[in-house]
Legacy VTK file of the C-alpha trace (Angstrom):
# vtk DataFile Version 3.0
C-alpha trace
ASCII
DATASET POLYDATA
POINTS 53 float
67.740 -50.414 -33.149
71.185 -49.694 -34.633
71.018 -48.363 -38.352
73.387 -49.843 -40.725
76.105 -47.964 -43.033
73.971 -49.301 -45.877
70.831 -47.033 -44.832
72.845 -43.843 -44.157
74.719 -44.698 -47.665
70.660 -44.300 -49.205
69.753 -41.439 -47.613
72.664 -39.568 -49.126
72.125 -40.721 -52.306
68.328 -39.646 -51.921
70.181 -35.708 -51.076
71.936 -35.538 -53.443
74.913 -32.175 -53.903
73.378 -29.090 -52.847
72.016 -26.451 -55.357
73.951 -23.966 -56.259
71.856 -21.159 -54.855
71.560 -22.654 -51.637
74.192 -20.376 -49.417
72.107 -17.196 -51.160
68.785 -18.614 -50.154
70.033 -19.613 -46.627
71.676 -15.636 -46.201
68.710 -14.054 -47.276
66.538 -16.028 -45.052
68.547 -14.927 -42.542
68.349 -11.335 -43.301
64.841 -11.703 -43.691
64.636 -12.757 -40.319
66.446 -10.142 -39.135
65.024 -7.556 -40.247
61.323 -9.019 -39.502
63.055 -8.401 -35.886
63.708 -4.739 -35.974
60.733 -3.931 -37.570
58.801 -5.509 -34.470
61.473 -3.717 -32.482
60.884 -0.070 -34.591
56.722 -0.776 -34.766
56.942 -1.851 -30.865
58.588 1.547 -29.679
56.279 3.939 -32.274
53.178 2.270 -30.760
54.685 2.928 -27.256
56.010 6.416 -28.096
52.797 7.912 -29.980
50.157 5.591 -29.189
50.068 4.373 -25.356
51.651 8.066 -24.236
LINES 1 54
53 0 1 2 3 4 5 6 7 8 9 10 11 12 13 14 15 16 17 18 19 20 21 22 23 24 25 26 27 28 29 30 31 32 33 34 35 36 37 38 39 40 41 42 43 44 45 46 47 48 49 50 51 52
């Protein structure tokens, strides 16, 4: 089924512009995520250093 111009034309009205705050929220998610990584990297190694030795 092919979707019309008029549907896609609703859905952006629906969306609306973008808060303001959204870049910030989007960067600091990412950063969050990062560093979520290196502390499973960090925590990982300690265990293996002090721990399983």
């Amino acid at each position: 089924m092919v979707e019309g111009n008029d549907n896609n034309n609703a859905d952006e009205e629906l969306l609306g512009d973008p808060e303001p705050w959204e870049a910030w929220e989007s960067r600091l998610v990412g950063i969050c995520l990062l560093l979520a990584i290196a502390g499973l990297v960090v925590l990982g190694w300690l265990i293996n250093r002090f721990i399983l030795d």
